[in-house]
C-alpha positions in Angstrom: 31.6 -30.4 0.0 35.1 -30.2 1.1 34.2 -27.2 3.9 31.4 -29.4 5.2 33.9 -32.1 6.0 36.3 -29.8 7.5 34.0 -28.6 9.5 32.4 -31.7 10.5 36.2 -32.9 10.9 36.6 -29.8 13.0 33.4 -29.8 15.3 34.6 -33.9 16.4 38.1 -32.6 16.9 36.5 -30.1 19.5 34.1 -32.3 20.7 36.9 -35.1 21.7 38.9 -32.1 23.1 36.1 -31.3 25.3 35.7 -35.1 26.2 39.6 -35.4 26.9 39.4 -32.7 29.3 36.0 -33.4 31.1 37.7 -37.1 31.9 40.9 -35.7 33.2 39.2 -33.4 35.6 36.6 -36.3 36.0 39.9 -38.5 37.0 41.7 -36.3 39.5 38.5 -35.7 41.4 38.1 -39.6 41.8 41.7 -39.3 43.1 41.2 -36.6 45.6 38.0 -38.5 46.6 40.1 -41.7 46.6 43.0 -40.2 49.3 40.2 -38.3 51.6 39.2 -42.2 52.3 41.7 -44.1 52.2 44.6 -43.4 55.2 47.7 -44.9 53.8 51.6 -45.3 54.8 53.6 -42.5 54.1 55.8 -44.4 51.6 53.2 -45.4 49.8 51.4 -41.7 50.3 54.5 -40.5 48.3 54.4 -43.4 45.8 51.1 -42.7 45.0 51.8 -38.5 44.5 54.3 -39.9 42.1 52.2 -41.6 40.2 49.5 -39.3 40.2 51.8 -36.6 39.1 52.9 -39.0 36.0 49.3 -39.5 35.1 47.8 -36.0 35.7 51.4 -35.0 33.0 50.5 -37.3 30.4 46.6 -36.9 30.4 47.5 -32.7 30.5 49.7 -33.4 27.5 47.6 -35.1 25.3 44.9 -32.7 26.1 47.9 -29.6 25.0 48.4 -32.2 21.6 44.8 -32.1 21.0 44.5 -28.5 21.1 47.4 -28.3 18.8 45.4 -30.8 16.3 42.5 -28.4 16.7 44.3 -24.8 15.8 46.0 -26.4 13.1 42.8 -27.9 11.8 41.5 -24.6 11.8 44.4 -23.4 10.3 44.0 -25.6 7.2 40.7 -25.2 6.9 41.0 -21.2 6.5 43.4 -21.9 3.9 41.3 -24.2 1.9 38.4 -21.7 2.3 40.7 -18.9 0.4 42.3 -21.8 -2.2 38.5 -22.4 -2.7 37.2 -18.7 -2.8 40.4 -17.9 -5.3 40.0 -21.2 -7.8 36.0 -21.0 -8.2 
């Protein structure tokens, strides 16, 4: 019982992993999309690179922390398999 909810822990992990990244590249297509329309000051042009930069970092980072989650997840769940296959 204990695999089956590592696994279904696991399998969600992946699947918001998955999710995470589709939005990201999802967001900085609506970006690029965004700029080919819109002609702006130059100013602003390099306020809005700034920003972009800031947001494409963080969204990359949580999708880096995600993956972390996920290896260690599998990680743990390895081990319990052996603690499991040991003890019964």
């Amino acid at each position: 019982m204990s695999n089956d909810k590592l696994a279904i822990e696991e399998a969600r992990r992946a699947a918001q992993h998955e999710s995470v990244k589709s939005q990201v590249e999802g967001e900085v297509q609506a970006e690029i999309g965004e700029r080919a329309a819109v002609k702006s000051a130059p100013n602003e042009s390099q306020r809005i690179d700034q920003v972009a930069g800031e947001f494409r970092s963080k969204a990359v980072d949580e999708v880096v922390d995600t993956e972390r989650e996920v290896q260690r997840s599998r990680g743990l769940a390895r081990v319990s398999q052996v603690v499991d296959y040991i003890f019964t």
